[in-house]
N, C-alpha and C positions, 0 to 999 in steps of 0.2 A: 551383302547387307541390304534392310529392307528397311526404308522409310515409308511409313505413313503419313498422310496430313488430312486435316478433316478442318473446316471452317463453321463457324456458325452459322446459322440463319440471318443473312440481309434483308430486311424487311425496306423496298422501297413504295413511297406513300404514292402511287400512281399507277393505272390499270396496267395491265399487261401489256395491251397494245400497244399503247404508247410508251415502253418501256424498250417495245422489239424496236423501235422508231428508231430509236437511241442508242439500242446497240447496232445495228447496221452500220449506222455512223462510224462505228470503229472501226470498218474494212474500208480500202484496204489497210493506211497507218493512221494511225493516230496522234498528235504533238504529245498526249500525256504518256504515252507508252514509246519512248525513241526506242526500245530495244525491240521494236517490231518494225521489220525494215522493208514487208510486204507480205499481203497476203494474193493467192493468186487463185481464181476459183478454177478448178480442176472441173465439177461436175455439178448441175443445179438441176433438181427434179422438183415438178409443183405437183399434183395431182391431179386429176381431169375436175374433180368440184372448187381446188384452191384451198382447199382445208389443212392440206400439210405440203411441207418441205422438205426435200433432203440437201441439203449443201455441203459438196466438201470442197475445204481449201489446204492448198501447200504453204506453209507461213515460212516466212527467214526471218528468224533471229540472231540479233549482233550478240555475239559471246560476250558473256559478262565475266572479263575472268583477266587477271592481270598479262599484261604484254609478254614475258617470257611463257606463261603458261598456253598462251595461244602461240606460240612459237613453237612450244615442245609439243605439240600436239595436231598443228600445221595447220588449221583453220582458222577462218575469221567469221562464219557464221556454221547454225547449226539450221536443220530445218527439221519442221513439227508439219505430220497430216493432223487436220482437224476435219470432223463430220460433224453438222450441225442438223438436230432432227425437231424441227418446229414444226407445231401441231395446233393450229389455231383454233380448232375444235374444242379442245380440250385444254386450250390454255396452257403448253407447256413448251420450252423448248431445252432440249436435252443435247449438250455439246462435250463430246469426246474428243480427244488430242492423246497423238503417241508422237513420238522421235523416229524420225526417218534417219538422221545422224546418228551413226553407233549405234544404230540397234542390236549389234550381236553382244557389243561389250555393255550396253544401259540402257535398261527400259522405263522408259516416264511413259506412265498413264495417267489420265487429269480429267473428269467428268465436273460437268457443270452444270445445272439446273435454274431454271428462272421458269415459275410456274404460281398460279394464281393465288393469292391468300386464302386457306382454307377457312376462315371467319367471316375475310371481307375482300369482297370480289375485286374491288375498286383498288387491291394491292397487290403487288408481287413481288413475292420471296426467290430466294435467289440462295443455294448453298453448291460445297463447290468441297470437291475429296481430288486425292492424289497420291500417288507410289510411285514411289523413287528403288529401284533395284539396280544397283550396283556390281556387276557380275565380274569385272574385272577391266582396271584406264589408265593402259599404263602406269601403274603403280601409283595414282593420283586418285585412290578410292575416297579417301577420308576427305582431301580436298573436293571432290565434286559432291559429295555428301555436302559438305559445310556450303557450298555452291547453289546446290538443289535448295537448301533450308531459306536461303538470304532469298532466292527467286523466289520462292512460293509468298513469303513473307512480302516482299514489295508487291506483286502482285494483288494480293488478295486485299493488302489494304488502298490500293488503286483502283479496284475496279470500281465500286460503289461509286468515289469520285467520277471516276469517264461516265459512268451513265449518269450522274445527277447533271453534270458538267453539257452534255450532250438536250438532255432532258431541258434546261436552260436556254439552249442555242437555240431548240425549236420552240421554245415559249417567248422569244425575243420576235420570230418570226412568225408571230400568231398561232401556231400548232398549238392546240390546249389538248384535245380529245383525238382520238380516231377511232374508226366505226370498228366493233366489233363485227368478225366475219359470222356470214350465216348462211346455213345451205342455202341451195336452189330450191327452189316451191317443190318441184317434183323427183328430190334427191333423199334415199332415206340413209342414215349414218349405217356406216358398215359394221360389222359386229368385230372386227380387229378396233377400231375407234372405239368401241364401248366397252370392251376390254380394257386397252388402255389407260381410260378413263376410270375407270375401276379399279387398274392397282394403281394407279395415282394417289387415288382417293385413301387406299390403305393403304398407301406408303405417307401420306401428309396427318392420318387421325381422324377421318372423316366416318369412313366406312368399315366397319369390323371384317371377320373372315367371312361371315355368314351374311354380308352384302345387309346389314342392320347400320342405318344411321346413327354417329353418336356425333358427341360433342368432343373439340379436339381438346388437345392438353398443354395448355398455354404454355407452361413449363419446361416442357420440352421443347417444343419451339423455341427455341435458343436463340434471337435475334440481336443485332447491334443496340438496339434501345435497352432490350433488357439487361445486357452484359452493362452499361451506360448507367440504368437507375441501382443496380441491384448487386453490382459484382467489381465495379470502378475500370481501372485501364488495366486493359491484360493486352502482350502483345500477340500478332496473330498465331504464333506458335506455341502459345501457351490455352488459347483459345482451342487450339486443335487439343491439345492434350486431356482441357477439359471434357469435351466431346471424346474422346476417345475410353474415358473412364466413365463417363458415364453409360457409355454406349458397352461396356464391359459388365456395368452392375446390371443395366438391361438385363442381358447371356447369366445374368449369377445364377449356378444351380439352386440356388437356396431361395426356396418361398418367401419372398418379399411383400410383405403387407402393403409397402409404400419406399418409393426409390428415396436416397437422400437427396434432401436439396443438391442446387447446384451450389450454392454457399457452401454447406458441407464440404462438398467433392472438390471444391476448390481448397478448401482448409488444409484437407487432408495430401493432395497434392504440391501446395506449397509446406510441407511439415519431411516432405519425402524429396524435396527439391526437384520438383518438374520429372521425376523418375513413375512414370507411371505405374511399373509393374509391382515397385515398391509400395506405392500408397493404394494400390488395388489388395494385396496385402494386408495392408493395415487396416483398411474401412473395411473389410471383411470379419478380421478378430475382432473389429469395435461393432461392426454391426452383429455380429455373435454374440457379443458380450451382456447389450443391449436388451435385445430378445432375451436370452438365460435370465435377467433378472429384471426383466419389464423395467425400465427405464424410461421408457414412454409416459410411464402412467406415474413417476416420482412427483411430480409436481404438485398431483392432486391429491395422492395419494398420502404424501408426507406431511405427517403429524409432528412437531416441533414439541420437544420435551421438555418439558417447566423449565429445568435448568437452564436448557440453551436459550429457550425466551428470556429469563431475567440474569443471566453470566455471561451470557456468549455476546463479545462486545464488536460484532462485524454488522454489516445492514450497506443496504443502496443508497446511494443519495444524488438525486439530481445526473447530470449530464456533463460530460464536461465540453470545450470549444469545437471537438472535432466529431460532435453528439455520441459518443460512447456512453454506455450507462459506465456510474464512479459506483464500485463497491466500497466501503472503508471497510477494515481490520483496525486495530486498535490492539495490536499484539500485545504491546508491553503490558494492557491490561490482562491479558487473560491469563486464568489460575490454570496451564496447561494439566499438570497433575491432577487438579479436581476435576475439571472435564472428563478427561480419561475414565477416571475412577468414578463419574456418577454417567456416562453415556456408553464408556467402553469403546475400543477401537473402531468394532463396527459401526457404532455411534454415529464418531465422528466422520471417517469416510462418508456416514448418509447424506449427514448435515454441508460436506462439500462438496458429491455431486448434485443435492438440490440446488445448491445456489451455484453451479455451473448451469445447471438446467433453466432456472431461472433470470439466469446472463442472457441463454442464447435466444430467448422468449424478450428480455429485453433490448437487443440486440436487434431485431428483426422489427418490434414497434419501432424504435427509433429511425431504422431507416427508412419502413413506412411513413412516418410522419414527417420526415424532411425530404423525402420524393432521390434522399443518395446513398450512395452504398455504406452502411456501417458493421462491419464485420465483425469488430472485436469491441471487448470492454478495457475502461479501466481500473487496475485497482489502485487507491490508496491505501500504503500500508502505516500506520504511526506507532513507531518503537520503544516511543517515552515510557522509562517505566521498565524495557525490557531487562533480564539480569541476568547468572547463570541458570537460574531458578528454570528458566523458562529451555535449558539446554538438558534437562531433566532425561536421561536416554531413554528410557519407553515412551515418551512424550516426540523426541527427534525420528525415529525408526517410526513411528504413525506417522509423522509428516510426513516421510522422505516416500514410503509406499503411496498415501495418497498421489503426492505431485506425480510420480510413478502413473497411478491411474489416470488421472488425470493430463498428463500429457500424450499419451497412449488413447485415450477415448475423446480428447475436446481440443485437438491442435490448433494452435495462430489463433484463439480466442483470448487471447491476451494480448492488447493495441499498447497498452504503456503501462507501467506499474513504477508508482514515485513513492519513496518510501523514505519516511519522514522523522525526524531528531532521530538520526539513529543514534546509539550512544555508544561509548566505547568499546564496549563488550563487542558488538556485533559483526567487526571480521570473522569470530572464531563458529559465530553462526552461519554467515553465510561462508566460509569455507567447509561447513560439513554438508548443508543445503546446496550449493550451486551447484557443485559437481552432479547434480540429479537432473538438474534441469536444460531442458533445451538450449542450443547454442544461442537460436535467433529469439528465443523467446528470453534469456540472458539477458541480449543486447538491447532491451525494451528498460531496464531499469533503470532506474534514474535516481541516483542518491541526495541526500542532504543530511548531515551531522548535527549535531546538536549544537555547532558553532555559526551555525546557519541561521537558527531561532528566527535573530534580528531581524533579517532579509525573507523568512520561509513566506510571507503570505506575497512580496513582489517575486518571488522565483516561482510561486504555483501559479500568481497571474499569467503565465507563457501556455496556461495547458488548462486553468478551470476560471470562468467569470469569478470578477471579485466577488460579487454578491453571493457565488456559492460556496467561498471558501470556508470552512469549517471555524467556527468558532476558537476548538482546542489551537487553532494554526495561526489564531492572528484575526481571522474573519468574522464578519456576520450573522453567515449562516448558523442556524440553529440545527443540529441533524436528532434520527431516531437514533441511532447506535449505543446499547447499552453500554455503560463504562469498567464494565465486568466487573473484578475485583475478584474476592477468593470467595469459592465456591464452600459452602458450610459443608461439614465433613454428614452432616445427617443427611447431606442428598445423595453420599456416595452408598454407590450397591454395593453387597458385599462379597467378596472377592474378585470385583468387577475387571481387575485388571489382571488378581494373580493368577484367574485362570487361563486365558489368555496364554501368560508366560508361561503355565506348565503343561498347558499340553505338548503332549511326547511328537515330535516332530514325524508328519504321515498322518494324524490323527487330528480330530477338526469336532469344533463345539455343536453339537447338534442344532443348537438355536441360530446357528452362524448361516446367512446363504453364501453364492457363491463370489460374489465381489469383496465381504467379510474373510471369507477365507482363504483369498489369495491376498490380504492382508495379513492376516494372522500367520500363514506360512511363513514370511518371511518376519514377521515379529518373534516368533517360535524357536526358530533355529540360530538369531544372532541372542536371544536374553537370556537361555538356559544356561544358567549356572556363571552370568556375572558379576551380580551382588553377593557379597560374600558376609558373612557374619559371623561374628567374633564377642564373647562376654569377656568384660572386665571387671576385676576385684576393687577393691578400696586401694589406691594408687598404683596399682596397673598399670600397664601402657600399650598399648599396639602403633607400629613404626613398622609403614612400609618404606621399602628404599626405590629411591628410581635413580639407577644410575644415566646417565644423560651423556650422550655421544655428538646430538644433534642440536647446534644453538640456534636459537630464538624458536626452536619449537616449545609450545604451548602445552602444558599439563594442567588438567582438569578433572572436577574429582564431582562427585556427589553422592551424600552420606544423608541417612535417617537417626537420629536416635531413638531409640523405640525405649529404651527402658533407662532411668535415669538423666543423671546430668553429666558431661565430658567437657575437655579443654582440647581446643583443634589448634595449632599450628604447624607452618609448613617451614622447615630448615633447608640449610646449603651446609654442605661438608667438602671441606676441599684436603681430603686427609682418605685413606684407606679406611673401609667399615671396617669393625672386626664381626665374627659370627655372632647375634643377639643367643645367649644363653639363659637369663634369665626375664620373663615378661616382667618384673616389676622393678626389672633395672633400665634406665633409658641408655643408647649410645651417650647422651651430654651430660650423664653421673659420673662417666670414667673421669680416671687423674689426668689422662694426656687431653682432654678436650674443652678448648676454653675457648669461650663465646665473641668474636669480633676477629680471633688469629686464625683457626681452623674449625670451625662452621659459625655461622651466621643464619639469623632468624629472616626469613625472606617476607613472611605476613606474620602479621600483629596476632597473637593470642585470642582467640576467638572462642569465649564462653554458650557451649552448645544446652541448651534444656531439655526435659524429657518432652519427646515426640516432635522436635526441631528438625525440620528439614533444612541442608545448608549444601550449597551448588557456588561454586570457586572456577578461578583459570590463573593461572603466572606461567609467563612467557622464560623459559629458563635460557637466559642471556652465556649460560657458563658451561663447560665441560667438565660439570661437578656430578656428584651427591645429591639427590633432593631425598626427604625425608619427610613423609605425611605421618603425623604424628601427634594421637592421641592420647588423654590421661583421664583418668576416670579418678577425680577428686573424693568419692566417698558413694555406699551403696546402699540402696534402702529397703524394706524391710520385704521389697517382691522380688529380692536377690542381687545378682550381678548385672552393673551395667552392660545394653547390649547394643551394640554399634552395626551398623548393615552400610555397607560401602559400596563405592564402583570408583576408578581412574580410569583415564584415556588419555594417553599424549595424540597430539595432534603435529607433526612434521611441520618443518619448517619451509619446505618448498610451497604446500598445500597455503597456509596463512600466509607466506608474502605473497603468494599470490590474491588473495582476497585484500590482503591491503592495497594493490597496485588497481586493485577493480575498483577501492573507494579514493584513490586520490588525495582530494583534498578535505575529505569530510571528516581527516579524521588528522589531531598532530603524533608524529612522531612519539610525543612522549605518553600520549595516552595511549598509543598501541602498546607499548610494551608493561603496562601497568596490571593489575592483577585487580580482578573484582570478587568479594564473595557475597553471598544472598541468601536469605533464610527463608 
């Protein structure tokens, strides 16, 4: 097995010379480093002008490894050659170290570099790589792996200290400067040194292939300050992983206009859990995806459709304590359905990778302007308002694909999402939503119920200044966010949504690009053929049955009336159905079926109107009988009543578990109550 490790750029603020001053200091031990128990120099060459060095040394090192394990393996120190190739010419010195111990069964290789700032002379960088190969240790591979990682790891964030620490000692002792070396009057530099020099230069960004000055790439320069203002605290292990994946998109065969941030390639890395080869991967199909549908150019490019300007009730507001930009949503206002039907799926997808796009544009001002790293946003979500209405299934299947995209192209740009009066309805939402989403981006939410109201503007002080909390919440602030409401049916286009639904699965909307229609794929093949429609006569009835095996799961239903007026209620039968033979006899006309003994009305009668949309849920507590059950009281003169329906049970493991996510935001007896919405 093969470890690698790669460290950032240390950037220390003092010349070179006085930097090698300092490291000297560290031979032969050091107080900061005890597990250096000596170094002993083997071999020292200067040059006949004094321009370069070669120094090797035998180092002993105390085994850092528990008391049996140095028992079972019979040593108490190991020993490292190190050659040290300083070149005062050219400003660099170049230090290798391998393992004299066990070299046949593990070979550590460890290169080090401290060499002049390519910007500014007056500093010097410092980066530092390593491989660990494990060939075979006594059957103690994994353990010297876990061994190797913890060494390099204290290491690398000690050395900086020894030389500031050193660096210190000789400024206590007057030492500020020391003379840069210079040839002798009558010595001309050898063309090996100006070589050198030369791939230096194009190994740091100075000098191109074709020996052309350019300007270096700050960027790349990966240093401790910048990880500090721009990236927060990563340990040094993860630092290496970062460099390694970036140093990976470098090598990408694919024509890169421009490398992702390190922010990015960090996102994407903590989204894959530190598995590098995995989130190399992922930022490939996302920079793929990018490119195929300019994504770049969404921001400027994206023209906001009347409707989503005056209905669509989401917008930025302010900052919150830990400077994240605050999006609010304002779900419970919005008319999901008219959306849909006047922007169309693609629509909406657009309208939330622009305000992703314009998260991460937000995201990066903000931590320009506080000089620290802000990574992610927040959202405020407020579900006042929300109802089944809003569980609408071609409205849920667009959400679920989005977040889908959206976690797949925009990882860990989501810092916290508090989401606000949820109301009862809403375990049965987020049990069909969370299952979609990230685990760690999950554990970012933060509930409050609608029993909360009282206290919601002191529980958002923990996370947004009071001055900016939202008016609707208790607060002061005034925000933009439209309050949506229902979108007029004269804005919807016309068959904006059922085309969508009928195209034939494999088959895709010509006007559709390609982010559109890996949307629509999967809207395609779950909708075909689940609303079903049924006409009714002048007292009629249509009764479906749901026989029910599984308690406290949740049935759910949403129906249109398109043509006439209906009567909806939902029954309990705790008796055997017999076969329905006639539609204009109900099961509760027969002789053996009396109302309170064997079945019972589970919701109130609910008078439906023509072109009524109505979206329900009841938690079926019993191993009965449920009965969705309409009557069509009388027909008018453009025919028979006609009825367009959908059910879905929703499992009982599925919903407690999304109750156990809300806790306390929600009582007992309002989880198991039933809502319906028109």
């Amino acid at each position: 097995m093969v470890q690698k490790f790669q460290s950032p750029v240390r950037v220390y603020k003092y010349p070179f010379e006085l930097v090698m001053k300092a490291y000297e200091r560290r031979f032969p031990t050091c107080p900061q480093m005890p597990i250096v128990l000596d170094c002993e120099i083997i071999s020292d060459e200067i040059s006949e002008d004094g321009s370069q060095r070669n120094t090797k040394r035998r180092c002993t090192l105390a085994v850092d490894a528990p008391y049996i394990f140095k028992k079972l393996i019979g040593v108490e120190v190991v020993y490292f050659l190190q050659n040290n190739f300083l070149d005062w010419a050219n400003r660099t010195l170049n230090i290798e170290a391998v393992n004299d111990s066990f070299s046949s069964r593990i070979e550590i290789f460890e290169r080090c570099r401290y060499y002049a700032h390519p910007d500014n002379p007056d500093w010097t960088c410092f980066d530092q790589t390593a491989t660990l190969d494990i060939k075979n240790f006594f059957g103690f591979e994994h353990s010297m792996e876990k061994m190797g990682m913890k060494q390099y790891t204290q290491t690398t964030l000690k050395g900086k200290e020894i030389i500031e620490y050193f660096i210190n000692e000789l400024k206590a002792e007057g030492i500020t400067e020391v003379e840069r070396w210079k040839p002798p009057a009558d010595t001309v530099t050898s063309p090996i040194s100006r070589q050198s020099s030369k791939d230096m230069e194009q190994e740091n960004g100075i000098v191109d292939v074709n020996g052309v000055k350019r300007g270096s790439k700050p960027e790349i320069l990966l240093d401790g300050d910048f990880i500090a203002k721009h990236l927060g605290q990563l340990t040094p292990m993860q630092e290496s992983k970062l460099l390694e994946l970036r140093k990976m998109l470098e090598d990408y065969e694919e024509d890169l206009t421009k490398l992702p941030s390190y922010q990015t390639v960090l996102r994407f890395l903590r989204a894959r859990d530190w598995h590098v080869s995995q989130a190399l991967a992922m930022l490939k199909d996302s920079l793929k995806w990018r490119k195929e549908n300019n994504i770049d150019d969404l921001v400027k490019d994206y023209k906001r459709p009347a409707v989503v300007t005056e209905h669509f009730p989401g917008g930025w507001h302010h900052y919150d304590k830990d400077g994240r930009p605050i999006y609010i949503l304002r779900l419970g206002h919005m008319d999901v359905k008219g959306l849909l039907k006047s922007i169309g799926t693609e629509g909406l997808l657009k309208l939330s990778l622009h305000i992703c796009e314009e998260g991460i544009q937000k995201i990066n001002e903000s931590s320009e302007n506080l000089g620290t790293p802000v990574l992610d946003w927040c959202l405020l979500v407020d579900l006042d308002g929300l109802s089944m209405r809003h569980l609408w299934r071609p409205g849920v299947k667009a959400l679920l694909s989005i977040i889908e995209c959206v976690e797949s192209n925009y990882p860990e740009t989501m810092g916290r999402v508090l989401v606000v009066q949820a109301p009862r309805v809403f375990p049965i939402a987020w049990t069909i939503v969370s299952t979609f989403i990230n685990d760690n981006t999950r554990s970012k939410f933060i509930f409050y119920g609608v029993a909360d109201a009282i206290t919601m503007k002191e529980s958002l002080e923990q996370y947004i200044d009071s001055e900016l909390i939202p008016d609707f919440l208790g607060g002061s602030c005034k925000t933009l966010v439209h309050e949506g409401g229902l979108i007029p049916k004269t804005l919807y286009k016309m068959n904006s949504l059922e085309e969508d639904e009928q195209t034939e699965p494999g088959q895709h909307n010509k006007n559709t690009n390609g982010y559109g229609r890996a949307l629509n794929n999967s809207l395609n093949n779950d909708h075909h053929g689940l609303y079903k429609t049924v006409e009714l006569k002048t007292s009629y009835i249509h009764e479906v049955v749901i026989r029910n095996a599984d308690v406290k799961s949740v049935l759910t239903w949403d129906f249109d009336v398109m043509r006439g007026d209906l009567h909806f209620t939902l029954y309990r039968v705790t008796k055997d159905l017999p076969q329905q033979q006639d539609a204009a006899v109900s099961f509760f006309d027969l002789n053996d079926f009396t109302e309170g003994v064997n079945y019972f009305k589970e919701e109130s009668t609910l008078i439906c109107h023509h072109k009524e949309s109505v979206q329900g849920s009841h938690v079926m507590n019993y191993k009965n009988n449920y009965v969705l059950h309409w009557f069509s009281p009388s027909c008018g003169s453009e025919g028979p009543t006609q009825l367009n329906y959908f059910y879905e049970i929703l499992s009982s493991a599925n919903y407690k578990g999304s109750m156990t996510s809300l806790q306390s935001g929600f009582s007992s007896n309002s989880a198991t109550s039933s809502c319906q919405s028109r």
